[in-house]
VOGU-3710 file (C-alpha; in Angstrom, 3 decimals, decimal comma):
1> xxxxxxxxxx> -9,496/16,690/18,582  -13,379/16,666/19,650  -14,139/13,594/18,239  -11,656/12,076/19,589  -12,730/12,716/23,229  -15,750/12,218/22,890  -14,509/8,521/22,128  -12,538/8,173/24,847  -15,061/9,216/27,078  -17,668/6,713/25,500
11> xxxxxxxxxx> -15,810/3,971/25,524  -15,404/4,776/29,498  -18,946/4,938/29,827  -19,696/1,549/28,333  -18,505/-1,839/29,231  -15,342/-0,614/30,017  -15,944/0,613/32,970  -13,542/2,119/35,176  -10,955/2,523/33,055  -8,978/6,068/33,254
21> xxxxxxxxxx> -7,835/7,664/29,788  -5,762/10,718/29,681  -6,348/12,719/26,505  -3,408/14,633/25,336  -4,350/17,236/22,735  -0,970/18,598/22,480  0,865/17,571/18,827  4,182/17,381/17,948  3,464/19,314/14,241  0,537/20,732/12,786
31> xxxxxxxxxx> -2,675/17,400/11,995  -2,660/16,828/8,236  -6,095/19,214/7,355  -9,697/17,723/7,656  -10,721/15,895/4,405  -13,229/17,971/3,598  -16,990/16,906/3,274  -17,135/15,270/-0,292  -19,979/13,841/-2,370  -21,066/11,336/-1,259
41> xxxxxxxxxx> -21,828/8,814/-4,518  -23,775/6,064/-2,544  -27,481/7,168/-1,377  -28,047/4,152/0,737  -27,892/5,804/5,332  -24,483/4,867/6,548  -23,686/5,017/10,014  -21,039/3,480/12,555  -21,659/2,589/16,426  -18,888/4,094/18,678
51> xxxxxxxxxx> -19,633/1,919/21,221  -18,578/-1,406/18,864  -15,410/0,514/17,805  -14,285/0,479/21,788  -13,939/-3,339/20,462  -11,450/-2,434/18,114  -9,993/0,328/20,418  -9,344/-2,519/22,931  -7,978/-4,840/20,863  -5,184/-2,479/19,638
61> xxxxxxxxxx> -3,969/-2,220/22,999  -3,921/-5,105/23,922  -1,397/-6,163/20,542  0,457/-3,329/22,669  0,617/-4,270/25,281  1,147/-7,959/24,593  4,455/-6,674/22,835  3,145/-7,827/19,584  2,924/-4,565/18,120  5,274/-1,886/19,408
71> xxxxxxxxxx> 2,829/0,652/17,776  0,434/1,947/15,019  -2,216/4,002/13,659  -5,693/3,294/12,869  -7,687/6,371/10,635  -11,020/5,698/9,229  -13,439/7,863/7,377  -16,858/7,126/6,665  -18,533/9,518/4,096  -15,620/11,995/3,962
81> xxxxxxxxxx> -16,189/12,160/7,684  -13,307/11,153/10,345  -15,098/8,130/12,946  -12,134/7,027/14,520  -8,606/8,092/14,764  -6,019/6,759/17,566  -2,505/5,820/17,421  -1,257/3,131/19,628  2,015/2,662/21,202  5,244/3,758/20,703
91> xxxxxxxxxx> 6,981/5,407/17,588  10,344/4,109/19,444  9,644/1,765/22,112  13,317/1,593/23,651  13,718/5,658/24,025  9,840/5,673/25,405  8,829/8,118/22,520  4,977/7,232/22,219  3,464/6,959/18,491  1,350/10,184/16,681
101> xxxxxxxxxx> -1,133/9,837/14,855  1,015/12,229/11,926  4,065/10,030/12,200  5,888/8,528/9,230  5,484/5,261/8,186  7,534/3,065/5,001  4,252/2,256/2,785  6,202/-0,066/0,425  3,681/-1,844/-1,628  1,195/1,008/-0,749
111> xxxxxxxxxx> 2,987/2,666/-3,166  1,643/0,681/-6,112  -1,717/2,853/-5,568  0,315/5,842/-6,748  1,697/4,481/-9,930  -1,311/3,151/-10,865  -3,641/6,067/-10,971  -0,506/7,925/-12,645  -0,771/5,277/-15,346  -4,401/6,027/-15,504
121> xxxxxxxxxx> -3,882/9,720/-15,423  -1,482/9,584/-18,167  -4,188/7,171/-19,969  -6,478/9,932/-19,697  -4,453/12,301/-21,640  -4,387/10,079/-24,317  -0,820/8,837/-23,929  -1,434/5,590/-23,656  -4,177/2,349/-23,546  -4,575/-0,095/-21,063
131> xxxxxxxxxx> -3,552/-2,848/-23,843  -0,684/-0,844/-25,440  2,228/-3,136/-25,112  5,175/-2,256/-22,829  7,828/-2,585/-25,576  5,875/0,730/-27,366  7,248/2,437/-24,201  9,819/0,570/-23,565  12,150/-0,560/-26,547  13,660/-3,622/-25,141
141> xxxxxxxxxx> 10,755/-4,788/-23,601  9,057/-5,582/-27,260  10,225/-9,425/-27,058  10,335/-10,997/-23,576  11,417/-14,896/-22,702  9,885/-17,298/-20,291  11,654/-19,579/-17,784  10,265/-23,036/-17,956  10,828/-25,968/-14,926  12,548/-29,087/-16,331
151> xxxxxxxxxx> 11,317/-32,592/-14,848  14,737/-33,042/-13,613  16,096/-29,694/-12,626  16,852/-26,749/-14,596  14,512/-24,818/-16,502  14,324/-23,999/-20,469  13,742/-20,605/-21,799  10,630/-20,028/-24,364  9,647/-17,024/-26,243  6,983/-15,280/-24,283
161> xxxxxxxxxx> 3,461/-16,328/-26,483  2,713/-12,535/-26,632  3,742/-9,350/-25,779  3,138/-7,936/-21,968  0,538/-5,212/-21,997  0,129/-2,160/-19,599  -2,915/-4,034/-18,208  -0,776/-7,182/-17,384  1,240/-4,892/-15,294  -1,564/-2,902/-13,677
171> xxxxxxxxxx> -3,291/-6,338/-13,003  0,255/-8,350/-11,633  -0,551/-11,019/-14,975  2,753/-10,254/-16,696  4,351/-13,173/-15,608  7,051/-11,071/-13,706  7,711/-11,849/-10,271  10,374/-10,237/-7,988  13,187/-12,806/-9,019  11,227/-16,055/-8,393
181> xxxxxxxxxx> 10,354/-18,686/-10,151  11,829/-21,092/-12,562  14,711/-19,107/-13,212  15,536/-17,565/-10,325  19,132/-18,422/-10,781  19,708/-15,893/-13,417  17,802/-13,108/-11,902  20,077/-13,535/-8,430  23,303/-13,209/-10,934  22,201/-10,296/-12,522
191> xxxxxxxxxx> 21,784/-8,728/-9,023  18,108/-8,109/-9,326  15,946/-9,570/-6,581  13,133/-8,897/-4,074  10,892/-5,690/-3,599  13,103/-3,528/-1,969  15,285/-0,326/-3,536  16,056/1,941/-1,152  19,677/0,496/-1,055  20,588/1,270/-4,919
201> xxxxxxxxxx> 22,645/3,726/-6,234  21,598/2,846/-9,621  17,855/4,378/-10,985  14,624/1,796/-11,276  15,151/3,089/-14,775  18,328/1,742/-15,223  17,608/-1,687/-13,360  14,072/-2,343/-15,577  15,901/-2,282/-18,618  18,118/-4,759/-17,207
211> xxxxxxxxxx> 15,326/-7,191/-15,857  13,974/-7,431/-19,816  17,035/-9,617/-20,720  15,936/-11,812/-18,019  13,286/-14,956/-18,159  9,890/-14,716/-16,574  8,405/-16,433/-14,004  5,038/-17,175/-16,489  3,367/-16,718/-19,671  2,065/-12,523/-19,723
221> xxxxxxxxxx> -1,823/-13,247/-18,635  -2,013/-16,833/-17,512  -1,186/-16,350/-13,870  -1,509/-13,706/-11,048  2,404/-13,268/-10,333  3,185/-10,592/-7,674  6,174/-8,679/-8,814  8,098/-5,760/-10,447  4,839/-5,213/-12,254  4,032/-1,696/-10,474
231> xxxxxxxxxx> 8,017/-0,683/-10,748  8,030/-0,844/-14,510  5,296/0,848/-14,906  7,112/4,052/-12,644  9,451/4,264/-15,697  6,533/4,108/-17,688  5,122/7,311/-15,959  8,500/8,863/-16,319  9,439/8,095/-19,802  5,883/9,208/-20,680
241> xxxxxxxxxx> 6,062/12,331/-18,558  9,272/13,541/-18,821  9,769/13,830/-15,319  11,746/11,539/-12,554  8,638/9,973/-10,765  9,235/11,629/-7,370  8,539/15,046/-9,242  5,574/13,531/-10,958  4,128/12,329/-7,844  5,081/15,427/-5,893
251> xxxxxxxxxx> 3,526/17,756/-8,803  0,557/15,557/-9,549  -0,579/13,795/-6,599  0,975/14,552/-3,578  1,271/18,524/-3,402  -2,134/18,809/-5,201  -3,737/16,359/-2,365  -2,402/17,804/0,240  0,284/14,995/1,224  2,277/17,001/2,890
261> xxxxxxxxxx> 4,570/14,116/4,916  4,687/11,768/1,991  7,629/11,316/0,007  10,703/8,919/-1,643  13,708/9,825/0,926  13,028/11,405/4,715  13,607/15,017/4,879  16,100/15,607/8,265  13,620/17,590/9,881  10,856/14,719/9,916
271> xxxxxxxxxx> 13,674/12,456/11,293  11,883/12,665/15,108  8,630/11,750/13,141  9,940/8,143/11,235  8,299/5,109/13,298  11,257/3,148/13,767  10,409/-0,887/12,146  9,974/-3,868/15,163  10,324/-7,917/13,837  7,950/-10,281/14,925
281> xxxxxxxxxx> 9,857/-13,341/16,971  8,830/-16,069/19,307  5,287/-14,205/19,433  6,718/-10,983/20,266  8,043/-7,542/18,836  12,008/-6,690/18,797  13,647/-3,852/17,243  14,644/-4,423/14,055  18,670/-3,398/12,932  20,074/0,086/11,041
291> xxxxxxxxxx> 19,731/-0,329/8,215  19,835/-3,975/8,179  20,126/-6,709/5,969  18,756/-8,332/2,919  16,388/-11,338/3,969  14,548/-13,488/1,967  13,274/-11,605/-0,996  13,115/-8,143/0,913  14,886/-6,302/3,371  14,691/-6,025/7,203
301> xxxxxxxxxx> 16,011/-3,718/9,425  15,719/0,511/9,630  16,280/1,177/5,909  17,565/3,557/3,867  14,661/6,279/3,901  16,678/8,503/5,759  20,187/8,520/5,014  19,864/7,590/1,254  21,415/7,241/-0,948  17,641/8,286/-2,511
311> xxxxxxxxxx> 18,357/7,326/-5,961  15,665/4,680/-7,019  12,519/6,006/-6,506  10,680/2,523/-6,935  6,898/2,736/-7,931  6,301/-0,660/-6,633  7,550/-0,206/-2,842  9,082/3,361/-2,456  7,538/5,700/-0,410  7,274/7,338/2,901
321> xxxxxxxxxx> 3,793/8,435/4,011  1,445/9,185/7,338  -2,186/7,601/7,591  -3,746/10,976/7,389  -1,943/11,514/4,228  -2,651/8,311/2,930  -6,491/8,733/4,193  -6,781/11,911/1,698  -4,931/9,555/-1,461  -8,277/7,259/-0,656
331> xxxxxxxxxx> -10,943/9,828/0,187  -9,785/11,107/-3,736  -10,851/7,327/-4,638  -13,698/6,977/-3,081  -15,476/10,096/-4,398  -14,886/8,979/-7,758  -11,786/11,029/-8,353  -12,216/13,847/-6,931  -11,417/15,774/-3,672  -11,618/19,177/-2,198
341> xxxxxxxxxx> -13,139/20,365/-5,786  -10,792/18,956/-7,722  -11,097/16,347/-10,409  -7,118/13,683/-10,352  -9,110/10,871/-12,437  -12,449/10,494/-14,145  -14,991/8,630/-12,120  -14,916/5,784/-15,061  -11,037/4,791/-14,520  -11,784/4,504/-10,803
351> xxxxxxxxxx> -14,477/2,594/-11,381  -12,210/0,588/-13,857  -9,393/0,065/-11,300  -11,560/-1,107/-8,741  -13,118/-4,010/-10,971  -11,625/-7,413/-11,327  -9,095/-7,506/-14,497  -8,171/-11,133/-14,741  -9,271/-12,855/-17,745  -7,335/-16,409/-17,410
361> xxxxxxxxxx> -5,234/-15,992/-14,065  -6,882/-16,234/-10,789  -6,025/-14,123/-7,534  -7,315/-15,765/-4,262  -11,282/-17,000/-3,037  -13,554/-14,351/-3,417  -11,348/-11,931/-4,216  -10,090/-10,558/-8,252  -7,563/-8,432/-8,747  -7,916/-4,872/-10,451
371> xxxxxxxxxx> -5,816/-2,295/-11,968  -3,799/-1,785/-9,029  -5,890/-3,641/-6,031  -7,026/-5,987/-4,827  -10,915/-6,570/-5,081  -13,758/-8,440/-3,001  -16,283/-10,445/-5,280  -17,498/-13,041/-2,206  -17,099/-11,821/1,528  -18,106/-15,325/2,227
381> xxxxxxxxxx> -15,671/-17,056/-0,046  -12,873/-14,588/1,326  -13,762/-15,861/4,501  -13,935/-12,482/6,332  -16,309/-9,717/6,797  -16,654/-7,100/3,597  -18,627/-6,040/1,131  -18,667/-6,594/-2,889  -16,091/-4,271/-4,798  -14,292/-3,214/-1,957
391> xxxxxxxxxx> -10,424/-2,590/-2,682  -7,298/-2,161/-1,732  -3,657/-3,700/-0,561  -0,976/-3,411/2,036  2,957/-3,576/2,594  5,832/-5,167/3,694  5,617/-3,473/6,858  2,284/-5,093/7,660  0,459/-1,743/6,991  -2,773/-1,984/5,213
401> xxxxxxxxxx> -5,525/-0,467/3,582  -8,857/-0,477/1,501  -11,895/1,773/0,053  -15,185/0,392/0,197  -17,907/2,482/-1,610  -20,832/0,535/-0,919  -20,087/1,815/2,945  -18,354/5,062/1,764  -15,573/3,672/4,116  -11,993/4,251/3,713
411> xxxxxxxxxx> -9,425/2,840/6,344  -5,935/3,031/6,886  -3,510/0,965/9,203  0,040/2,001/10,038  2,509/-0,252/11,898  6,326/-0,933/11,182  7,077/-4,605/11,696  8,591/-6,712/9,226  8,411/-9,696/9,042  4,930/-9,747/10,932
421> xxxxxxxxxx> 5,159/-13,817/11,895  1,791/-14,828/10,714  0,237/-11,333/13,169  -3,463/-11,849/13,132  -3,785/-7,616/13,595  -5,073/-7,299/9,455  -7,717/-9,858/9,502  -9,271/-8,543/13,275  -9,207/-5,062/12,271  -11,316/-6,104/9,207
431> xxxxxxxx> -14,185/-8,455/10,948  -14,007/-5,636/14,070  -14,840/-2,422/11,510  -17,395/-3,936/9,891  -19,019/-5,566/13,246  -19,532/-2,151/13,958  -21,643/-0,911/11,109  -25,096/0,036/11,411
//
């Protein structure tokens, strides 16, 4: 890749001097295609120094070679265009098999992006409204109950005040949580807690209708409660659709985009291509175990992305994807939409995803919470470098992303490590992209 060298060779030329970089053009598998040149929908001269980005080039490493990361991926695009690109690391540490920049990665939560421009998409063929309750979709959802704390222990259980809507879901106000909360009890003996799905042999179908019976963490719109939210609303898409939301995705989204490396379950020839997940301890990186166990609210180990069983395909935390892939999902955002010519979602239901959505509930300083991300109001209230309205979210795997328009920036960071241990790597990458603006 030119570009690439041509980095490489700056950031030798600068003030990192004498430093020796071998370039190896040779890929495993074909580079996911060039986004192409889009749009652009801001007029304002963007630009991006090189030189500053050797910043973030060298701090990468150096959560490499530290041990803190075993590896990871950084892609960002600036105006459709492809600034910086670099994996880091190793894909498997122990056999010495160093990380691609087109190797696999879980997404988890990334996922949520998915199912909520599918809700949107399926919005725009007049098959639902944002404030449509869920219980017009979804039968047994039409009454839901609240848990309440007692003073002395225990909780109560009220009648929710009013029905949950699709925006409650889109905007994590339902009151649903991923087994937490007051009653927590009762969601642990119905076998239905934390994010993760890859382990069930039962559908998300099957478990959602379940999880109605159950009592909520909150009223639906008083508080911003991170949860089975985006999972519901995959049965949504599929009762809507007709289809099992891996085909939707796969017909919709992901063949259209070109997403060629992103799905639900591994296929066996990709196998050499899955970044195997590290855990964060004592300040380093150590392999995590296959497939693991169930910690905490989520699961930590290897997975079950590979070997299956593949029979939940979870809107909320489900898929497999690369950061080139991933890159193209948010290029389609950014220009409004669109990509390569073709229109997924009208520029207004971007524009309405990407604006805060909260109306009594409250995300974090500076920041609201839109119809699927994430969104910066105050860079100085968020207490890191930004700009206003730009969006996005991570995973469980400590991967991350966002889309800022104002910049035409998109940027995507792959890593496997779970749990991450309080890992600054999120917040520098942030303040070290934006230091190097022009």
């Amino acid at each position: 890749m030119a570009l690439r060298s041509m980095l490489l060779a700056a950031l030798c030329a600068t003030a990192l001097s004498g430093c020796m970089i071998a370039v190896d053009e040779t890929h495993r598998f074909a580079p996911t295609p060039p986004l192409a040149h889009g749009p652009i929908h801001n007029d304002a001269p963007h630009g991006i120094s090189q030189s500053r980005l050797g910043v973030l080039d060298t701090t990468m490493k150096r959560y490499v070679e530290e041990g803190k990361l075993a590896g990871a991926v950084v892609m960002i695009h600036q105006d459709g265009r492809e600034v910086f690109s670099e994996a880091y690391g190793w894909r498997d540490r122990e056999a010495g098999d160093r990380m691609e920049e087109n190797d696999i990665f879980r997404i988890a939560s990334q996922t949520k992006a998915l199912t909520s421009v599918a809700i949107m998409m399926l919005m725009e063929e007049g098959k639902l409204v944002l404030d449509d309750p869920l219980g017009k979709f979804l039968p047994e959802w039409s009454k839901t109950s609240v848990a309440v704390a007692k003073d002395g222990g225990g909780y109560d259980v009220v009648p929710a005040r009013r029905a949950i809507t699709i925006r409650d879901l889109l905007s994590h106000s339902a009151g649903i949580s991923y087994g937490t909360g007051p009653g927590e009890k009762a969601w642990r003996d119905a076998g239905i807690f934390g994010w993760y799905f890859a382990d069930k042999t039962e559908t998300v179908a099957d478990v959602v209708k379940r999880m109605a019976a159950l009592p909520m963490a909150a009223q639906p719109g008083e508080q911003w409660v991170y949860g089975y939210n985006t999972d519901i609303l995959g049965v949504v898409v599929e009762k809507l659709s007709g289809q099992p939301l891996d085909v939707f995705f796969k017909e919709r989204l992901i063949d259209p985009l070109g997403m060629s490396d992103t799905s639900f379950c591994l296929p066996p020839e990709k196998s050499s291509r899955l970044a195997v997940v590290y855990s964060a301890k004592d300040g380093k990186s150590e392999r995590a175990a296959a497939p693991g166990a169930w910690m905490g609210s989520g699961h930590i180990g290897q997975g079950h992305y590979e070997n299956g069983p593949c029979k939940a395909f979870a809107g909320g935390a489900g898929l497999l994807s690369t950061a080139g892939d991933y890159s193209r999902f948010l290029e389609m955002l950014r220009q409004g939409g669109t990509l390569d010519g073709k229109r997924y979602l009208s520029r207004k239901s971007v524009e309405q995803m990407s604006q805060d959505a909260l109306v009594t509930a409250t995300f974090q300083p500076g920041q609201g919470f839109g119809l699927g991300f994430r969104v910066t109001q105050a860079p100085g209230k968020m207490g890191n470098l930004g700009s206003v309205g730009d969006y996005g979210w991570g995973g469980a795997y400590h991967s991350t992303y966002w889309v800022d328009p104002a910049e035409g920036l998109t940027v995507t960071f792959m890593t496997q490590l779970i749990p991450a241990g309080g890992l600054d790597t999120q917040t520098k990458l942030r303040a070290l992209i934006y230091s190097a603006l022009e």
